[in-house]
C-alpha positions in Angstrom: 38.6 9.0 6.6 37.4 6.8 9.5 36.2 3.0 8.8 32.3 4.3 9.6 33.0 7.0 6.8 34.5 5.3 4.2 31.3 2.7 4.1 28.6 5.7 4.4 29.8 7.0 1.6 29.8 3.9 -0.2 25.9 3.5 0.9 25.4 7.2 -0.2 26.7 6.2 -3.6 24.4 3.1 -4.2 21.4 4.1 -1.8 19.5 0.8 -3.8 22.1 -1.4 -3.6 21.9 -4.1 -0.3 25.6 -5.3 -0.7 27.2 -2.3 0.8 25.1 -2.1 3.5 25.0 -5.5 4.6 29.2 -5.4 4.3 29.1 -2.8 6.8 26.8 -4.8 8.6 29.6 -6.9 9.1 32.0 -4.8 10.3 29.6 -3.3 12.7 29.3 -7.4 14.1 33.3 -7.0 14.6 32.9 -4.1 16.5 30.0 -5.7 18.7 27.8 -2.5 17.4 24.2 -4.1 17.9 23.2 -1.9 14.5 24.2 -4.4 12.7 21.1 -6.7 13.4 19.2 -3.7 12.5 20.9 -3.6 9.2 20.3 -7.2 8.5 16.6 -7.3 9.8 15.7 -4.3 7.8 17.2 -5.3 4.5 15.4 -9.1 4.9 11.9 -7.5 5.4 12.3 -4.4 2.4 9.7 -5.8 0.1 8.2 -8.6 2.2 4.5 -9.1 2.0 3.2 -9.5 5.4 1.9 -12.9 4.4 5.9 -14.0 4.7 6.3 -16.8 6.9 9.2 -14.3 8.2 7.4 -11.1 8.3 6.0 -11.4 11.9 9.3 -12.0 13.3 11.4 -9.6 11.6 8.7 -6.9 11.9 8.7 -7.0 16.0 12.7 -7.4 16.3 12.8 -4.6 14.1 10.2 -2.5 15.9 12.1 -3.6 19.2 15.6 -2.5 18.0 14.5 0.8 16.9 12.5 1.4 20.2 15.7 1.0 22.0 17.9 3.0 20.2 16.7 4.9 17.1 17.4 8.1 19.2 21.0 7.1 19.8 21.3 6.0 15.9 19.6 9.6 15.0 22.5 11.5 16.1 22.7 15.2 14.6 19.7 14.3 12.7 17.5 14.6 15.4 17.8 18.5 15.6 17.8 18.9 11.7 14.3 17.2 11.4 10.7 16.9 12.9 10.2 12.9 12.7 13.0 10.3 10.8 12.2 6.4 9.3 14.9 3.7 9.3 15.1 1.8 6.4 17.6 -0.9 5.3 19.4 0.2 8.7 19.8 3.7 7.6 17.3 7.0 7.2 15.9 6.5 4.5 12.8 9.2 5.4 12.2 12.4 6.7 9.5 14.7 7.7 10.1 18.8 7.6 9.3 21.9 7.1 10.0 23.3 4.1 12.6 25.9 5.2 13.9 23.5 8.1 14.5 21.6 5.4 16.3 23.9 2.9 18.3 25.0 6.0 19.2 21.3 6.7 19.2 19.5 3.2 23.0 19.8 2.4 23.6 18.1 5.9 21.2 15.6 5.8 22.0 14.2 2.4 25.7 13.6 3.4 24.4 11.8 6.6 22.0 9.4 5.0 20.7 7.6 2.1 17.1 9.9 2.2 15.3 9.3 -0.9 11.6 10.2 0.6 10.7 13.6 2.2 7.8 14.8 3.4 7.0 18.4 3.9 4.0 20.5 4.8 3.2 24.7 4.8 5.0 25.5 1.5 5.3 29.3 1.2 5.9 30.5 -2.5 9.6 32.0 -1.9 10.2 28.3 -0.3 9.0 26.3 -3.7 11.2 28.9 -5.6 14.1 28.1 -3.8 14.0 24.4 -3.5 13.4 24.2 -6.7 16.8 25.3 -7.3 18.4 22.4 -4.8 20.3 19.7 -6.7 19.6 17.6 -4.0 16.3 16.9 -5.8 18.2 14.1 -7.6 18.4 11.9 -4.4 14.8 12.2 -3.5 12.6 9.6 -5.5 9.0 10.1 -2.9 7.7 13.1 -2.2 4.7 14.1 -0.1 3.5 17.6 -0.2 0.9 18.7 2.6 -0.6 21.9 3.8 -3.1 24.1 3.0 -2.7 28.0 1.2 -0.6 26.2 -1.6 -1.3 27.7 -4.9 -0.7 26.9 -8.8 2.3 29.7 -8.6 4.2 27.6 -5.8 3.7 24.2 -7.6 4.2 24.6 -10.9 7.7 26.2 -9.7 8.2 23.8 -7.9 7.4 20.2 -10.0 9.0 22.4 -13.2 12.4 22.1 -11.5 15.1 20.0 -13.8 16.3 18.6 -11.2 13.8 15.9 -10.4 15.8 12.9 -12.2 15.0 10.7 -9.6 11.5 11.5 -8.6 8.9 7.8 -8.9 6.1 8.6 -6.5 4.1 11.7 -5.5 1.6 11.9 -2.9 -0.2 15.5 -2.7 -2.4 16.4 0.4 -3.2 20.2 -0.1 -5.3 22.5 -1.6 -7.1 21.2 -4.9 -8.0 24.6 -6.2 -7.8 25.0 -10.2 -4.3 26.4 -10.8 -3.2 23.5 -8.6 -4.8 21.1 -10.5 -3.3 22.3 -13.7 0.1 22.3 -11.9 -0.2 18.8 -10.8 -1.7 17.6 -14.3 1.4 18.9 -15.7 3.5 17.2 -13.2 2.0 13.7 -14.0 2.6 14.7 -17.7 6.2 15.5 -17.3 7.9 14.1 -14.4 9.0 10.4 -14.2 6.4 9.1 -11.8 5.6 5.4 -11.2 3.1 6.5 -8.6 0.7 9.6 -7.7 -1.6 9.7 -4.9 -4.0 12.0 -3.2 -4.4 11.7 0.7 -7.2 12.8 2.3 -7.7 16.0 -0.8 -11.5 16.1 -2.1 -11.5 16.1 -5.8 -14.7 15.7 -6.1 -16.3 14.8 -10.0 -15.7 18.3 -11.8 -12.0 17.8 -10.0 -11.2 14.6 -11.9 -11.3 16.4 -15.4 -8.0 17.1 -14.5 -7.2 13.9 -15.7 -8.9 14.1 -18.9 -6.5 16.4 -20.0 -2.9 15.0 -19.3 -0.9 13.6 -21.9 0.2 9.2 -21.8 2.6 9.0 -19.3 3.4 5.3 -19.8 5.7 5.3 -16.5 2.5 6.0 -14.4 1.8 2.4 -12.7 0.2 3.4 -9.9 -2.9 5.5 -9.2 -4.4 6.2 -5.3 -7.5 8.4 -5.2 -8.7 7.0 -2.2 -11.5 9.5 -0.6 -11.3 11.8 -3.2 -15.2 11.8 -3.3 -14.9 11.5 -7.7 -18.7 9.8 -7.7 -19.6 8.3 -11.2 -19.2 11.9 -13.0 -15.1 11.4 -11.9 -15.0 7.8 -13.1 -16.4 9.0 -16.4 -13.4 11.8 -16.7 -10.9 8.7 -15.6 -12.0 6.1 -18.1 -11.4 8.9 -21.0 -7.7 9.8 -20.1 -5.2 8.5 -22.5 -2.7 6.9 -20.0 -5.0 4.9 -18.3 -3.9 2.0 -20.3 -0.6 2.1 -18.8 -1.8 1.8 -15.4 -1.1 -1.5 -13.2 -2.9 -0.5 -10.1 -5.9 1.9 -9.8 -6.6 2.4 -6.3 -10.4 3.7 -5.9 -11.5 3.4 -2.4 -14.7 5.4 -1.0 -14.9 7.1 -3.9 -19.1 5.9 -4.2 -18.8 6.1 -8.0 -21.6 3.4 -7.6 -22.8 0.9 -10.4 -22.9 3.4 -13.3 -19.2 4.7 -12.6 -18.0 1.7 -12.3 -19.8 1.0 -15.6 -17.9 3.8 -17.6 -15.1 2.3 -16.1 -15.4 -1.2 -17.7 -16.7 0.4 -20.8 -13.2 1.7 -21.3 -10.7 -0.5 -23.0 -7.7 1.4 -21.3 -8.0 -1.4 -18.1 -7.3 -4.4 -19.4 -3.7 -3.9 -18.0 -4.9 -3.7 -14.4 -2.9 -5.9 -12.3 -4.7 -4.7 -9.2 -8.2 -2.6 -8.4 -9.1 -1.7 -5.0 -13.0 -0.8 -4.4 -14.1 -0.5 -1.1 -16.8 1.3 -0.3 -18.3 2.9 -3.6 -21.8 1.4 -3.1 -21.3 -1.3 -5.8 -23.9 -4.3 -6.6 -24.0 -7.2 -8.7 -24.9 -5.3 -12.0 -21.7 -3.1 -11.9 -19.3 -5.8 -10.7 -21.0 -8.1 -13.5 -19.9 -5.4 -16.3 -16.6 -4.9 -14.8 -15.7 -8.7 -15.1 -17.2 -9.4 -18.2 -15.1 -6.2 -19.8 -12.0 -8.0 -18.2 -10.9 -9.9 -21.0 -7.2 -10.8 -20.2 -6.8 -12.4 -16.6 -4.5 -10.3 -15.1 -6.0 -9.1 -11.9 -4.1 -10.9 -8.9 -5.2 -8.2 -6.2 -9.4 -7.4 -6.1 -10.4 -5.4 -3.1 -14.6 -5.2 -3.1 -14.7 -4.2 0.9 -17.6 -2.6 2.6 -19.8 -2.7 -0.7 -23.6 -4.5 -0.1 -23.5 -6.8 -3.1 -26.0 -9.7 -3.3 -25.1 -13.5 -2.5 -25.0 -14.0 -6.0 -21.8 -11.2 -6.1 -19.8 -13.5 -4.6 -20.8 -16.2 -7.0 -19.7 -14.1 -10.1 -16.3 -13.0 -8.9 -15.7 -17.0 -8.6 -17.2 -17.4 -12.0 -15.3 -14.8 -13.4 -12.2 -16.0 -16.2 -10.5 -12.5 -15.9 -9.8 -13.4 -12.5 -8.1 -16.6 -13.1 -4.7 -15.5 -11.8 -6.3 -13.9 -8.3 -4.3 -14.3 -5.7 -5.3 -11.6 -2.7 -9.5 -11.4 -2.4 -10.5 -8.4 0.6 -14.3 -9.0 1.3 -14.1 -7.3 4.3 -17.6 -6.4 5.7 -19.3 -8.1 2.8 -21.7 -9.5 5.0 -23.4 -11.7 2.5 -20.5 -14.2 2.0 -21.6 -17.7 3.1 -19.8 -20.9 3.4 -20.5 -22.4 0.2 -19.6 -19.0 -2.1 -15.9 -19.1 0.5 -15.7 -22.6 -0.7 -16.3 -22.0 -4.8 -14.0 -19.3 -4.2 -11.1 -21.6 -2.8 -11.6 -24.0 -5.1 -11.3 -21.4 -8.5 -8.3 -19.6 -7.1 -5.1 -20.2 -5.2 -5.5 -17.5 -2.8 -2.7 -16.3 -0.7 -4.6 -13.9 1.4 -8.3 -14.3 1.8 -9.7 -10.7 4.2 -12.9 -11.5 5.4 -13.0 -8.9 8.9 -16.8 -8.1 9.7 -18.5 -10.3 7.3 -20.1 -12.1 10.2 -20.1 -15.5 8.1 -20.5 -17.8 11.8 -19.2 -20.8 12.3 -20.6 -23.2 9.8 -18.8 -21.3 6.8 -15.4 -21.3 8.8 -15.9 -25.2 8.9 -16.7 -25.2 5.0 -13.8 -23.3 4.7 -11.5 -25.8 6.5 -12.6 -28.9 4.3 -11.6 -27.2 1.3 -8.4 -28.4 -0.6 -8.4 -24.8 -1.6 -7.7 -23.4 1.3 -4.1 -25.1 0.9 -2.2 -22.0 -0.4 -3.6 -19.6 2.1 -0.9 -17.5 3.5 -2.9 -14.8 5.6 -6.7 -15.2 6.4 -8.6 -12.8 8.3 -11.4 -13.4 10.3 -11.8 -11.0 13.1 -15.1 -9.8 14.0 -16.9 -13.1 12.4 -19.0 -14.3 15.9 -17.3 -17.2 15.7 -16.9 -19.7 18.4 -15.2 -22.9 19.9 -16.8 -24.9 16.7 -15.2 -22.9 14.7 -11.3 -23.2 16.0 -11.9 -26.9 16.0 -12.8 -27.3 12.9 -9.4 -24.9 11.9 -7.4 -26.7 14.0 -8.7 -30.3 12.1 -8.0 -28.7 8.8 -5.4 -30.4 6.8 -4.8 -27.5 4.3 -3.8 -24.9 6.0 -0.4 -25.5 7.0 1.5 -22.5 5.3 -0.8 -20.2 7.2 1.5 -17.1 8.5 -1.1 -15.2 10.0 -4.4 -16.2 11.3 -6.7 -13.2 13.1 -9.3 -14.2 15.3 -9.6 -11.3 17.1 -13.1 -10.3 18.2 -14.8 -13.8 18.2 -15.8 -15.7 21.4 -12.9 -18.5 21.1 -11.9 -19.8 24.6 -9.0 -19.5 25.9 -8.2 -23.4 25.7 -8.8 -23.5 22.0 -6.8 -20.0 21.6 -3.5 -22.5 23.3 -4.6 -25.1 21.3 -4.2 -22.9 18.2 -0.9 -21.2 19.3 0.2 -24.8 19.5 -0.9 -25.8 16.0 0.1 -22.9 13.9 2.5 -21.5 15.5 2.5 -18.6 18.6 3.2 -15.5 16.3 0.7 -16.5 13.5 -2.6 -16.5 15.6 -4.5 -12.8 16.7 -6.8 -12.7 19.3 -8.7 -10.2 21.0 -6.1 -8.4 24.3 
């Protein structure tokens, strides 16, 4: 066994582990293989929240490494596969049809550390027969997508023992009733951390589905973004019984509205929430007032309220709010009644690290409340493209004395000048700021 083989099959062994990798990092140094910085760049940024003072920089070598030679690091995959994602150096991702895949797997799992696959068009006799592959062990994501898939072809397929591994499912397919009741048992059964539905219309009658799956307290993670569930599919939701072991409910354009998001608070099954995400689903002061008074443990670090048309007073009670003692990411994008004063009471109750205000149009004058405030000091990422801002405002950035730990700064679509755009490159750094191209 050659040098290269003896350290895959290490990796393969401990596909979680860095260490190995990052030893054969070294070797590849000693041979002057250029992989190696791959390796290393890949394994820093795994995890990293783009608000990392690193992220930035890791992300475009990494991005600039892979355009040069992923096809040369590919190798045989490239004819086993339709698309590939490096991760931590190796392939860590693939993307396939279901019997290129089945035709491919045994091959592809002794070439590489995959653990999340993504396949569309699954035919009956194909979920029959990879249902049967031990290989399902190594594969903890899934994502299922295509149309003409049926309860028969799931449930054979999610029933398989051989799902040890599996943490996160994302569907995008048909929602018709026998797939529902295949998926329901799925989320019952198998040991997911995460399920998610991407781009499928559920629709309110469609969410009973949840209603009638048994706790599942490895669930953490729930994404029913565009699922079109309305307030009659937030009612369903707050009466399931794992709900309460839930850490992020993900809920976006969903337009449950003020009385959906009612039922929802009305349900003591959310207290754990760690993170909620509720952009777009026409919510007003009234419903986010119930939600936060329901909230009695501060948990919530992550609170998305983006394109919703609350009131000025909205912002006001999310900065009032105890439950949201421990916020540390706010996304008001497009909330277009923020002002400076409600940006300032909200700096001064939190310690945000990201602050996402795209499209709320707030002008100049709140940018330079923003700037005076001591609160402002933790800000990691702050977003404020598309706010008509102008010279007054970088100024009054560029006087600030709190926000030095900034690692990204967008100011795209605002009419800075180009002397203030170098003046700002100069303060914070040249790969923090974002301006328009």
């Amino acid at each position: 066994m050659n040098p290269h083989d003896a350290f895959l099959q290490e990796i393969l062994a401990r596909p979680d582990d860095d260490v190995p990798r990052l030893i054969y990092a070294d070797w590849l140094e000693e041979q002057g293989d250029v992989r190696c910085e791959l390796i290393r760049v890949q394994c820093a940024v795994w995890g990293m929240e783009e608000h990392h003072p690193e992220f930035r920089r890791l992300r475009q070598r990494e991005l600039a490494l892979l355009r040069r030679y992923k096809n040369d690091w590919l190798g045989p995959i490239t004819a086993m596969i339709f698309d590939a994602k490096f991760h931590r150096g190796f392939v860590r991702e693939v993307t396939a049809g279901p019997r290129q895949f089945l035709r491919n797997q045994e091959a592809l799992f002794r070439l590489a550390p995959i653990q999340r696959v993504n396949l569309s068009g699954l035919s009956e006799d194909a979920a029959r027969e990879m249902a049967a592959q031990e290989n399902l062990r190594r594969i903890t994501e899934l994502r299922l997508a295509g149309g003409g898939v049926n309860g028969q072809m799931t449930d054979s397929l999610f029933t398989s023992p051989h799902w040890t591994q599996l943490r996160c499912l994302t569907w995008r397919g048909d929602m018709n009733p026998s797939v529902r009741t295949a998926l329901a048992a799925a989320l019952e059964h198998l040991p997911l951390e995460s399920f998610a539905l991407d781009g499928v219309y559920l629709g309110g009658p469609g969410a009973r589905l949840f209603e009638s799956i048994g706790p599942n307290p490895s669930l953490r993670r729930l994404d029913l973004s565009s699922a079109g569930i309305g307030a009659e599919g937030a009612h369903y939701l707050a009466s399931t019984r794992w709900l309460v072991d839930l850490r992020e409910l993900i809920l976006a354009h969903n337009r449950i509205g003020d009385y959906g998001l009612h039922l929802l608070a009305e349900s003591s099954k959310i207290q754990q929430l760690d993170a909620i995400d509720l952009t777009d689903n026409a919510l007003h002061a009234h419903g986010l007032q119930q939600l936060l008074a329901k909230l009695h443990t501060p948990r919530i670090t992550k609170l998305c309220l983006a394109q919703n048309p609350p009131p000025p007073e909205a912002v006001s009670l999310v900065a009032a709010a105890p439950a949201l003692a421990r916020l540390e990411h706010l996304n008001l994008n497009y909330v277009v009644t923020v002002d400076g004063l409600s940006l300032r009471r909200i700096l001064e109750t939190f310690s945000l690290i990201t602050l996402r205000l795209y499209g709320c149009r707030i002008g100049d004058e709140a940018v330079m409340e923003l700037a005076k405030s001591p609160g402002a000091e933790k800000l990691r990422l702050l977003d404020l493209n598309d706010n008509r801002l102008t010279d007054a405002a970088a100024d009054a950035l560029l006087a600030s004395p709190y926000l030095d730990r900034l690692t990204r700064l967008d100011l795209r679509n605002n009419r800075v000048a180009h002397d203030r755009q170098r003046s700002l490159r100069r303060r914070f750094g040249a790969g923090v700021c974002t301006f328009t191209r």
